[in-house]
VEXFIBA-81021 format. One record per residue (C-alpha): x, y, z; residue in one letter. Coordinates in pm, 1 decimal. Example, Ala and Ser with C-alpha at 12.3 -4.5 7.8 and 13.67 -1.06 7.14 Angstrom:
# residues 2
REC:1230.0:-450.0:780.0:a
REC:1367.0:-106.0:714.0:s
//
This chain:
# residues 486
REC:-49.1:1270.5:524.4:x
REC:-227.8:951.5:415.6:x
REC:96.6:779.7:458.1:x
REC:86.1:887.0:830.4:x
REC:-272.4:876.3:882.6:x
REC:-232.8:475.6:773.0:x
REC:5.0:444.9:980.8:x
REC:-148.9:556.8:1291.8:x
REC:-426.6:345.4:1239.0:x
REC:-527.2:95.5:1445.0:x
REC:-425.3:-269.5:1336.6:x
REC:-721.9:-406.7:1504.6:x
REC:-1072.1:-228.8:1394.4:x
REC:-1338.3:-195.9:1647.1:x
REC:-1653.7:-298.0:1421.1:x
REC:-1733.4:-323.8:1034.5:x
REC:-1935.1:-115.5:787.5:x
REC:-2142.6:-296.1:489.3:x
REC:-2160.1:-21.0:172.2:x
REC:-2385.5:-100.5:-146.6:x
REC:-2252.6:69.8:-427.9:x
REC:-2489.7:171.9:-696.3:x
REC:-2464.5:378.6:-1013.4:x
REC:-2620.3:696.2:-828.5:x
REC:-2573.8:608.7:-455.0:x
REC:-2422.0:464.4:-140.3:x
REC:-2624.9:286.8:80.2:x
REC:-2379.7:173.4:420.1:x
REC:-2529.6:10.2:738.7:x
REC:-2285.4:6.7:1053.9:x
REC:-2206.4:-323.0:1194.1:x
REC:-2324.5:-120.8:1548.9:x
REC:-2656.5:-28.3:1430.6:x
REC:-2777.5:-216.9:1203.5:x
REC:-3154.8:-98.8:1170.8:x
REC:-2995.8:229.5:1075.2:x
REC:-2934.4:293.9:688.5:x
REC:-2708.0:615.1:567.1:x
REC:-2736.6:753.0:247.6:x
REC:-2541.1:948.8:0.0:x
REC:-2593.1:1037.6:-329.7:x
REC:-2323.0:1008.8:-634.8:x
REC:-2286.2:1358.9:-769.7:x
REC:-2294.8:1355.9:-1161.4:x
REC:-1924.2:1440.6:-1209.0:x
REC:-1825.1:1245.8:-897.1:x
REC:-1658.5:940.8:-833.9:x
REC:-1787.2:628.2:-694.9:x
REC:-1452.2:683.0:-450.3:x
REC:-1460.0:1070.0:-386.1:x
REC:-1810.5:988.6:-276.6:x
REC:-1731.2:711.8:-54.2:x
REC:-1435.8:889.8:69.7:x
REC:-1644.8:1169.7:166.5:x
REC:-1919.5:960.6:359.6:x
REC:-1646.7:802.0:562.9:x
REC:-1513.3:1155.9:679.1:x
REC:-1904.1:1255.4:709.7:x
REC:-1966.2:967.1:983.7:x
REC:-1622.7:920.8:1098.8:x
REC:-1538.8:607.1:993.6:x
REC:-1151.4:590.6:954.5:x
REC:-1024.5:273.1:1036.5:x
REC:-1347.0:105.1:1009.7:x
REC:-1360.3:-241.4:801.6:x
REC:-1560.6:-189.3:524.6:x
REC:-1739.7:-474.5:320.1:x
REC:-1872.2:-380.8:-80.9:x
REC:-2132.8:-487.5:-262.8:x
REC:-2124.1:-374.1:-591.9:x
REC:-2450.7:-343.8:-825.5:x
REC:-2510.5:-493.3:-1163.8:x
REC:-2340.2:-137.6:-1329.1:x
REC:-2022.6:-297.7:-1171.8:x
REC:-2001.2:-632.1:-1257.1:x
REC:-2146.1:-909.9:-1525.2:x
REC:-2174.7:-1296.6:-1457.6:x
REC:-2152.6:-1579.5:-1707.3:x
REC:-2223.8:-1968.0:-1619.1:x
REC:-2018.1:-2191.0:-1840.9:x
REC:-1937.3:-2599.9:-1721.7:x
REC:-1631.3:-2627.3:-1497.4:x
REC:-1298.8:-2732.7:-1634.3:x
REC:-1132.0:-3001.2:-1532.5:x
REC:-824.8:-2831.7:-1298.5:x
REC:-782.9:-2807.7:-949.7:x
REC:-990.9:-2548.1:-775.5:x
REC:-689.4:-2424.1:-658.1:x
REC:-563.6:-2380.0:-1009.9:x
REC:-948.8:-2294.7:-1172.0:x
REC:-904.8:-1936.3:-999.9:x
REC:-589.6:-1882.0:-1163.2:x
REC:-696.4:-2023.8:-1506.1:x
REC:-1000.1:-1803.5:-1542.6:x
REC:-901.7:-1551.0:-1781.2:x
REC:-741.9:-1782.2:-2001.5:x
REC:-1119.8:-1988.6:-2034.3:x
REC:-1263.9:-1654.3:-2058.5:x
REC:-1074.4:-1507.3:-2297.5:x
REC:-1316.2:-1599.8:-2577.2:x
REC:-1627.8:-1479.5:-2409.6:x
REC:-1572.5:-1131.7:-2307.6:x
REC:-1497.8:-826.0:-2526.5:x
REC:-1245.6:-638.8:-2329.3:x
REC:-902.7:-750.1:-2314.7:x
REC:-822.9:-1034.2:-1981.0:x
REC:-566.8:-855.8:-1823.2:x
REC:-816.3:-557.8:-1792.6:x
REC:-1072.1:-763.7:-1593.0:x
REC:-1056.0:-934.7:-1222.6:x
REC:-1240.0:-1282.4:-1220.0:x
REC:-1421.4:-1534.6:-968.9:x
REC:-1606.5:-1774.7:-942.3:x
REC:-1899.8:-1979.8:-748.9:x
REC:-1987.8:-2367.6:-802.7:x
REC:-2327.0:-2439.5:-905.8:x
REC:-2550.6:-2727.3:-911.8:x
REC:-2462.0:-3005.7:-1167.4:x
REC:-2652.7:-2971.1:-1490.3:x
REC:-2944.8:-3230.3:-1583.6:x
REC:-2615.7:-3447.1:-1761.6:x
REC:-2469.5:-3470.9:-1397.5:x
REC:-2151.6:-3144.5:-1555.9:x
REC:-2057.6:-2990.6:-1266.1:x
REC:-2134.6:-2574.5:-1377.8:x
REC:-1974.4:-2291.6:-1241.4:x
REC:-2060.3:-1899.4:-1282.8:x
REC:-1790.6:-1653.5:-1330.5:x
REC:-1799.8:-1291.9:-1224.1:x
REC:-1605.5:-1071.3:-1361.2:x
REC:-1544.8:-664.5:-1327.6:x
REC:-1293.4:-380.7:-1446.6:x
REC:-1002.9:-409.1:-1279.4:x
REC:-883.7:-29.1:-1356.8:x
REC:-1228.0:105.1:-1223.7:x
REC:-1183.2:-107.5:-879.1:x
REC:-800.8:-78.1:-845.3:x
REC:-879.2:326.8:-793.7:x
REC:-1181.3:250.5:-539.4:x
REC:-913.8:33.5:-349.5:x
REC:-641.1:298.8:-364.4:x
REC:-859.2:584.8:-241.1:x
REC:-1011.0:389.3:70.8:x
REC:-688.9:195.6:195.0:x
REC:-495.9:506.8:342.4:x
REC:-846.8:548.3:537.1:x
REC:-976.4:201.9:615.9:x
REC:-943.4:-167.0:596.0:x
REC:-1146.9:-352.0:329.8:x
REC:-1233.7:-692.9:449.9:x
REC:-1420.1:-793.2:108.9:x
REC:-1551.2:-692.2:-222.2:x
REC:-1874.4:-880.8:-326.7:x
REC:-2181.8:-882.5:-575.1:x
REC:-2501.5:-747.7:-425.0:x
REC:-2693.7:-1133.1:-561.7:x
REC:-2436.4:-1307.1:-328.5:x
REC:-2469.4:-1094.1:-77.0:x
REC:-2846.6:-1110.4:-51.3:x
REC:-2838.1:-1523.6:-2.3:x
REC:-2698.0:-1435.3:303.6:x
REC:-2977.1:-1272.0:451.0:x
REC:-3174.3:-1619.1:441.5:x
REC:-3156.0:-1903.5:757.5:x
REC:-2928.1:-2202.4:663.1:x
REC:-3058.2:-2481.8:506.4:x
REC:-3334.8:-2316.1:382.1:x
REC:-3452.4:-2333.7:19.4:x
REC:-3576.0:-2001.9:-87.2:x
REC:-3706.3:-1821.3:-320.0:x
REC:-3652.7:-1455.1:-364.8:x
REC:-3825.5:-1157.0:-469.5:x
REC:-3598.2:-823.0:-510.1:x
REC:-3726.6:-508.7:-648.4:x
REC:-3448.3:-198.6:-610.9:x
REC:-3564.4:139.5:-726.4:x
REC:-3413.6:189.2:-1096.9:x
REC:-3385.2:-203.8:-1148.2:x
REC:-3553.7:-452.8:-1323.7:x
REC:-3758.6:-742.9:-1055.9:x
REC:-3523.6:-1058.3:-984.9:x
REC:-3593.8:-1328.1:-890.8:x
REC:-3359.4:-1567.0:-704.4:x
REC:-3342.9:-1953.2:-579.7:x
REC:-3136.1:-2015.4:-270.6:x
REC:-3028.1:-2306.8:-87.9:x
REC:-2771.7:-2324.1:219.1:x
REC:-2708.8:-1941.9:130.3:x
REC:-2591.0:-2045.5:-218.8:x
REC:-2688.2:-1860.8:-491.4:x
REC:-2811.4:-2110.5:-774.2:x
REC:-3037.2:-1927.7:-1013.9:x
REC:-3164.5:-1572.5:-1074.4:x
REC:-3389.8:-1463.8:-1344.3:x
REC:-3505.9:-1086.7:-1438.6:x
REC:-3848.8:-1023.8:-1462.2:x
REC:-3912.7:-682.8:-1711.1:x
REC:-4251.5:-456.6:-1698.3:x
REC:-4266.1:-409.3:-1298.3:x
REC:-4118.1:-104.5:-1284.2:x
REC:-4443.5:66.0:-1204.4:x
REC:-4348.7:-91.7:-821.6:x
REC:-4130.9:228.9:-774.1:x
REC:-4409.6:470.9:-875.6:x
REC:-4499.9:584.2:-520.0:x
REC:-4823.7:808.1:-672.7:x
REC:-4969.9:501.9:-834.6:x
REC:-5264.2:365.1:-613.5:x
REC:-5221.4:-34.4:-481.7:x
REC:-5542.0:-108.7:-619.2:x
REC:-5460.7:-50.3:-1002.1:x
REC:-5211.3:-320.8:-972.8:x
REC:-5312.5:-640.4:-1129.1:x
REC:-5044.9:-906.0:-1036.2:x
REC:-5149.2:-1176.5:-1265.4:x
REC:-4860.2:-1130.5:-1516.3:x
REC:-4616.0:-1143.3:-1211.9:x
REC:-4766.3:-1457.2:-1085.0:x
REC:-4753.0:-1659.9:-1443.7:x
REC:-4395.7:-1500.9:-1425.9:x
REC:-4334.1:-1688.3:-1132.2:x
REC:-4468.3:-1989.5:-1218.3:x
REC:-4264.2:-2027.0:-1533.8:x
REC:-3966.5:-1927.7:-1339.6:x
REC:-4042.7:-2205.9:-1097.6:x
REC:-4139.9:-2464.4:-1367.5:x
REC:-3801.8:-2402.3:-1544.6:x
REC:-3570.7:-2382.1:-1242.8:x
REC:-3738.4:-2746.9:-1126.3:x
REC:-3857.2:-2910.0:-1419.8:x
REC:-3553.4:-2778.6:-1656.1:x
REC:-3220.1:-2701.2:-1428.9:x
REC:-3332.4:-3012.6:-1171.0:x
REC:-3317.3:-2748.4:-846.8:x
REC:-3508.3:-2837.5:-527.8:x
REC:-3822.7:-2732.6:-547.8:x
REC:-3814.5:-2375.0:-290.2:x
REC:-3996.4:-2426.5:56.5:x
REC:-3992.6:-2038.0:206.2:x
REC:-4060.3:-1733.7:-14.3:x
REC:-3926.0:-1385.4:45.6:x
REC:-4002.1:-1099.2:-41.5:x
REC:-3764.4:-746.9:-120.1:x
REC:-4012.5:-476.6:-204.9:x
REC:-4131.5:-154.0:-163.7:x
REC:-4345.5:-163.8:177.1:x
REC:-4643.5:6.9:-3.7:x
REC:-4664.5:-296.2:-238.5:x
REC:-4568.4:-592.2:-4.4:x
REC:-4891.4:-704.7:128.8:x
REC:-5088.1:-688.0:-194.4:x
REC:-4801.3:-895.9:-359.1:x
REC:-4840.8:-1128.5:-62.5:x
REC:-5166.8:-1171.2:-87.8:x
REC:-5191.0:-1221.4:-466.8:x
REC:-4912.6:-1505.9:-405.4:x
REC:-5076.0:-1709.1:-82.5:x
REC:-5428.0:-1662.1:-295.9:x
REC:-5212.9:-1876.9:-613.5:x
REC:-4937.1:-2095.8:-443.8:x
REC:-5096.2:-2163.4:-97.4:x
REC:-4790.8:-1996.2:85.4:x
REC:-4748.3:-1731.6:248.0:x
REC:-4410.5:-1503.7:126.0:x
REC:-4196.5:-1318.1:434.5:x
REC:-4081.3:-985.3:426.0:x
REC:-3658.9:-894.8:450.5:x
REC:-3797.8:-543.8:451.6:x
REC:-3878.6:-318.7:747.5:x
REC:-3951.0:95.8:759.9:x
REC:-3590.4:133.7:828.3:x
REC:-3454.7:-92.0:570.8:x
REC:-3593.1:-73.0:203.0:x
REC:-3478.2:-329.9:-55.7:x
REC:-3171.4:-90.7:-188.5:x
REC:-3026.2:-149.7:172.3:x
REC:-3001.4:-465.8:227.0:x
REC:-2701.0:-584.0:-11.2:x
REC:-2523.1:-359.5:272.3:x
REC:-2648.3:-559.0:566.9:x
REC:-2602.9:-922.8:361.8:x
REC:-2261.7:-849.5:273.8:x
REC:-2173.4:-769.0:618.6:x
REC:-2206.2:-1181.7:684.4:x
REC:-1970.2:-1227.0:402.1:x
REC:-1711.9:-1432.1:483.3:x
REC:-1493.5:-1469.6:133.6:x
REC:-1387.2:-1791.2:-36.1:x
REC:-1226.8:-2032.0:119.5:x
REC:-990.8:-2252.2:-65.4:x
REC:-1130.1:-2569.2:-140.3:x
REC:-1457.6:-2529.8:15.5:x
REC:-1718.8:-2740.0:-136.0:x
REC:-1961.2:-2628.9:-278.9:x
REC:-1741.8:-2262.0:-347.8:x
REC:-2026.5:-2040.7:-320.6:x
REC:-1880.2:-1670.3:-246.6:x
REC:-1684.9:-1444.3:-437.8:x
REC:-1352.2:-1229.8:-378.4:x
REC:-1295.1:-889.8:-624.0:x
REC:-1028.5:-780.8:-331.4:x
REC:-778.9:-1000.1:-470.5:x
REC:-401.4:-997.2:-465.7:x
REC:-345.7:-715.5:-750.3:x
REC:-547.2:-430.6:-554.7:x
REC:-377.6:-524.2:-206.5:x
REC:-152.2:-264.6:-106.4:x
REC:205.9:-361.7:-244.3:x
REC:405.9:-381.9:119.6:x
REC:220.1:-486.7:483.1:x
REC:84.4:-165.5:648.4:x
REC:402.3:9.6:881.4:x
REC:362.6:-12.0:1260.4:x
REC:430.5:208.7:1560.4:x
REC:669.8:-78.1:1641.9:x
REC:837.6:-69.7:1324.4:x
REC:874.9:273.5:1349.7:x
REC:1059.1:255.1:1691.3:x
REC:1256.6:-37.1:1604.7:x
REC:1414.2:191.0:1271.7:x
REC:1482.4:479.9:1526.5:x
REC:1653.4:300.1:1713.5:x
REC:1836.8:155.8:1426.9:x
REC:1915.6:468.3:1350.2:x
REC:2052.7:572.8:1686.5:x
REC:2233.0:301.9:1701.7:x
REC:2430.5:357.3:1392.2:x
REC:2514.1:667.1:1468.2:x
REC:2576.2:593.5:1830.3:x
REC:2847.9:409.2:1710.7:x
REC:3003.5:671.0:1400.4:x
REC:3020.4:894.1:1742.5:x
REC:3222.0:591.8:1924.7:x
REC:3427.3:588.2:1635.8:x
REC:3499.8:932.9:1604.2:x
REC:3593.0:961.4:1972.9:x
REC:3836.0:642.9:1926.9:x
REC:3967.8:805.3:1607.8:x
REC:4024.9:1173.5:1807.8:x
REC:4187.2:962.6:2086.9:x
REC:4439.2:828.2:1887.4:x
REC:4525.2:1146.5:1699.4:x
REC:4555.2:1311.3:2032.6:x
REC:4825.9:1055.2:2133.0:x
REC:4983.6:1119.4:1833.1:x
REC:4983.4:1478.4:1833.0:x
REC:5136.0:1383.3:2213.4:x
REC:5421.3:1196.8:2088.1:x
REC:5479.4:1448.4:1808.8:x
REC:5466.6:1732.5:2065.9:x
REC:5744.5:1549.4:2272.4:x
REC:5974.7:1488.8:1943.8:x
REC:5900.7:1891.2:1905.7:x
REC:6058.3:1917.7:2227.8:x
REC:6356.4:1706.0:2168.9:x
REC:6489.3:1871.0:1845.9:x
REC:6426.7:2238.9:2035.6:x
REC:6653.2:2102.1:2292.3:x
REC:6888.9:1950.0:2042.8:x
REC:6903.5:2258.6:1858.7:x
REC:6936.0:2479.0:2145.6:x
REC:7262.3:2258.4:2235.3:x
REC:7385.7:2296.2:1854.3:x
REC:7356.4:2642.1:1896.2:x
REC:7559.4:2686.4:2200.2:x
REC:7837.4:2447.9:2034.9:x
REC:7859.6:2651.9:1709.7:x
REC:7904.9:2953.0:1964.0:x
REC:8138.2:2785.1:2076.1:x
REC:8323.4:2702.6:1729.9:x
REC:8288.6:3053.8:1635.8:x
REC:8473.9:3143.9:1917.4:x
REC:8751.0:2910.1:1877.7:x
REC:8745.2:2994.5:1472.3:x
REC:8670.8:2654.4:1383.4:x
REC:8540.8:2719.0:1001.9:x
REC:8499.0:2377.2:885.4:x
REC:8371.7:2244.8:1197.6:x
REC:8137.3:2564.0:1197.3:x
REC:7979.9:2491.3:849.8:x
REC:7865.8:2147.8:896.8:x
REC:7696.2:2219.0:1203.6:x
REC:7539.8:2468.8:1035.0:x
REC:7454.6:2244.9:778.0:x
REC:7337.7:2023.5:1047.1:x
REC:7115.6:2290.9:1205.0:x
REC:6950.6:2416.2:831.2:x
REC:6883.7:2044.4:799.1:x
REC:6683.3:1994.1:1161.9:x
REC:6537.0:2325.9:1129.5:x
REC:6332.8:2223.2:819.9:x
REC:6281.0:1893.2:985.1:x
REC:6108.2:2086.6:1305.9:x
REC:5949.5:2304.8:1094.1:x
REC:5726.5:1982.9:881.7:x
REC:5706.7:1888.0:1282.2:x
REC:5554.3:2195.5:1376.8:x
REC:5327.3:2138.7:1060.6:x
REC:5178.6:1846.2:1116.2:x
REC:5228.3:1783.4:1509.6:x
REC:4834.3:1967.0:1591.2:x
REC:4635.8:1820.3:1269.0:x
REC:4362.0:1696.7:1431.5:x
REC:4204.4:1437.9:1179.9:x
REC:3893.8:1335.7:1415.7:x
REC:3772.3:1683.9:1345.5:x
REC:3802.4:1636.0:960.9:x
REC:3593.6:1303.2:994.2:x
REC:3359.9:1368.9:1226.0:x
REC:3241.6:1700.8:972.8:x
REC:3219.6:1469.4:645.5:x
REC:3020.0:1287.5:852.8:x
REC:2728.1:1542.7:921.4:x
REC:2746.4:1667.0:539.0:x
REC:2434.6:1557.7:422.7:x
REC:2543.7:1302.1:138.8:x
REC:2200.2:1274.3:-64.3:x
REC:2322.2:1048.2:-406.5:x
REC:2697.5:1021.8:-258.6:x
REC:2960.7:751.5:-173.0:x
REC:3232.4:814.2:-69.3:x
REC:3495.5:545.5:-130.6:x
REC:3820.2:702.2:-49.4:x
REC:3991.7:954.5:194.0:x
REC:4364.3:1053.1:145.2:x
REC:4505.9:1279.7:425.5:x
REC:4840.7:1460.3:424.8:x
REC:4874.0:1715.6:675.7:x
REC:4678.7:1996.9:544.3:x
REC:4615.1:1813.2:228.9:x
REC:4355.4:1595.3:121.3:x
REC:4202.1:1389.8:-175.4:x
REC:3830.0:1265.6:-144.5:x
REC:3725.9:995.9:-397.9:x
REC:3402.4:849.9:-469.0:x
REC:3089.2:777.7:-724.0:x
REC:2784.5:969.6:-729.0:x
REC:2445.0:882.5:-846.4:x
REC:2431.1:1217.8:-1081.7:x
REC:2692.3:1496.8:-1153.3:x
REC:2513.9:1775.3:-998.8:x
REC:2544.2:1580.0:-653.3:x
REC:2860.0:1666.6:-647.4:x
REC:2908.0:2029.9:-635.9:x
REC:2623.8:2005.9:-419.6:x
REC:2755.9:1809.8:-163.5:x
REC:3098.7:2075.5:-221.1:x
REC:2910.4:2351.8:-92.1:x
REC:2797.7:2164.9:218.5:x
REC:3177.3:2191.8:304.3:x
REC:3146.4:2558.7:374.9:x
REC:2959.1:2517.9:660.3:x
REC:3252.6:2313.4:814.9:x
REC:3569.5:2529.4:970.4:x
REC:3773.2:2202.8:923.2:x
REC:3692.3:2154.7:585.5:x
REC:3684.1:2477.1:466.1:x
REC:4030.6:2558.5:535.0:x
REC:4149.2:2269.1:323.2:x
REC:4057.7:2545.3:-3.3:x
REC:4001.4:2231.0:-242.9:x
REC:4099.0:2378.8:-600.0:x
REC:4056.9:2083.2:-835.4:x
REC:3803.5:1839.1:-912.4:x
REC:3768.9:1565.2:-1189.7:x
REC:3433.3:1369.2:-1262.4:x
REC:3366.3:1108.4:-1500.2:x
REC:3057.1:896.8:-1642.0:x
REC:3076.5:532.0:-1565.9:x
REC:2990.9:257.1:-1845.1:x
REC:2785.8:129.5:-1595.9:x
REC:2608.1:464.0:-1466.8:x
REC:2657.7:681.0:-1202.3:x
REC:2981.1:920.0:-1184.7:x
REC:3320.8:880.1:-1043.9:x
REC:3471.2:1208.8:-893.8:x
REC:3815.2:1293.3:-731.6:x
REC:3884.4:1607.2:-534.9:x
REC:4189.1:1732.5:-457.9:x
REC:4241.7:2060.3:-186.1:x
REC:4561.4:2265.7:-270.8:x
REC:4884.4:2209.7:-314.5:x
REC:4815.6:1822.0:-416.2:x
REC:4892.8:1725.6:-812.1:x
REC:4626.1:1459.5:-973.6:x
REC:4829.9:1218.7:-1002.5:x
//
């Protein structure tokens, strides 16, 4: 059923759907409503796919394109400098430069990267991403049979593109269960993130606004800023914004404009709270392109979780019917051909019939004849002659209504599951079938199917031999009654 149910669906998708995977929930926005966030926890003995699977059959997605943003339980990032390859080759090269910084084995892991900013040296820097490939490649297999996935991101990508272009930004994210990040942006390129540990009392919803005291958050922030300008040589951010709990934004905006003389903007709304919007950023994602300059996005859909083959069509489907009518359009054409010219041979064999009934009847009157006159030795060799034409009519009347089409057309609708047949000896009523066979037990198999034939059946077959290739498979003989193995 989820072969069919892929196949039916449409090639072209009406709209996308961006999903936010975290360690204990979905968070999806449809492409169609995008102020409208749905929600589903992850059960504790549940996968991250059953889940997912289940929301799509909840809101009817199938055959939706679905963008993923995974969370920081998915995924880790390292920033190392950028070897000296082609970035058409770096991509490729990535576990190998890895191999030595990560504790699980390469080929367990999918890799990617994004170009940042030179160092203070003028090194060009890159970070890598990496994830389990095992834990991903059964995500991917669940959802494919049910929709298309366009791309597979990190949530701290994904949120750069919820800023304007060209803007230089700095970025405030709190999401309930996480640590405070903060994030520099520039052209929607993510260039440096730092966590900021002890504001987790943002999420407490019972604690009043007024016991906060923001001062540690704002020398946070002003390190952050001193060592991402004065240290790392970034551009020095012109916009702030902000991805918090409503309750807390304005005091945090407040305690900011009071300090840095600028006012932070919201991302947030009543609709959308900071765990959402990784859903609606990665919705704008738009994948690597090969090349690009500066490389700033990253791909975990790559070419190992693809489905194996391209997706089968309705076309495709017609066009092997009719392959298949075709072929045996013309085993039909053949069989009729074939009956034809066993009828005209059963015609000419009919008129020889005939002939020697005539011939004999004549022989008969002239050995009346002789018997009259008393001719003995005249007498005996016509009867001689007469033994001798009678056994010759008699292999006539044999083999003068053998109707071979018959024979071939029933081999023909035997079903011949792990069975070639190579070679077909007909004498009269006797026969020898020869062929290989992909196992032994094939062969009695396809035996029995000769029961249901009335041509086949009366050949009574009463010896077969079968014997193992060197190479595999079997090699069988049959042989009805009446016919020696040679």
């Amino acid at each position: 059923m989820a072969f069919l149910s892929h196949w039916l669906k449409s090639a072209k998708t009406s709209s996308s759907v961006g999903v936010y995977l975290t360690q204990n929930g979905l968070f999806a926005i449809d492409e169609q409503q995008p102020q409208q966030v749905v929600q589903r926890p992850i059960g504790g003995t549940e996968s991250p796919a059953s889940a997912l699977l289940a929301l799509i059959g909840e809101q009817g997605w199938q055959g939706r394109r679905l963008h993923l943003a995974l969370s920081r339980h998915w995924y880790q990032q390292t920033q190392m400098e950028k070897p000296l390859m082609p970035d058409e080759e770096l991509s490729q090269a990535l576990p190998w430069c890895m191999r030595e910084l990560v504790s699980e084995p390469v080929d367990s892991l999918l890799f990617d990267y994004i170009d940042l900013p030179p160092s203070p040296q003028g090194q060009p820097r890159i970070a890598v991403y990496y994830c389990g490939r095992e834990r991903l490649s059964a995500l991917v297999k669940a959802l494919t049979p049910q929709c298309d996935i366009a791309t597979i991101g990190v949530d701290e990508l994904a949120m750069a593109n919820l800023l304007e272009p060209e803007v230089r930004g700095l970025l405030l994210h709190k999401v309930p269960g996480q640590e405070l990040t903060l994030t520099f942006i520039h052209q929607r390129q993510w260039h440096f993130s730092r966590t900021i540990r002890g504001f987790q009392a943002l999420d407490d919803e019972q604690a009043a606004i007024d016991q906060f005291v923001f001062d540690n958050l704002l020398l946070e922030l002003q390190r952050s800023i001193d060592y991402a300008v004065g240290q790392l040589k970034l551009n020095v951010p012109n916009r702030w914004y902000l991805a918090l709990p409503q309750r807390v934004t304005p005091a945090i905006q407040a305690a900011i404009g009071q300090v840095f003389d600028i006012k932070p903007e919201t991302l947030t709304t009543e609709q959308l709270g900071p765990v959402c919007l990784p859903a609606l950023g990665i919705l704008q994602e738009q994948g690597p392109t090969l090349g690009a300059h500066p490389r700033s996005r990253i791909e975990f859909y790559q070419a190992g979780l693809r489905p194996s083959q391209e997706r089968p069509t309705l076309s495709w489907g017609l066009r092997g019917a009719g392959a298949i009518l075709l072929l045996w359009g013309l085993v039909a054409a053949w069989a009729a051909f074939d009956g034809y010219r066993l009828r005209e041979q059963n015609h000419q064999l009919r008129a020889a019939v005939t002939a020697g009934e005539t011939g004999l009847a004549q022989l008969q009157q002239s050995l009346a004849a002789l018997n009259r006159n008393q001719d003995d030795s005249q007498r005996l060799r016509l009867e001689r002659d007469i033994r001798a034409r009678q056994r010759l009519l008699g292999v006539l009347n044999r083999e003068s209504f053998v109707s071979y089409g018959a024979t071939l057309r029933d081999l023909a609708r035997i079903p011949w599951q792990d069975v070639a047949l190579q070679g077909l000896t007909l004498n009269g009523k006797h026969m020898i079938l020869s062929g290989e066979a992909a196992r032994s037990a094939a062969v009695p198999a396809w035996i029995l199917g000769f029961e249901q034939s009335d041509s086949l059946r009366d050949h009574a077959f009463g010896r077969l031999e079968i014997t193992r290739q060197t190479e595999g498979g079997w090699a069988f003989t049959l042989y009805s009654e009446g016919v020696a193995a040679p």
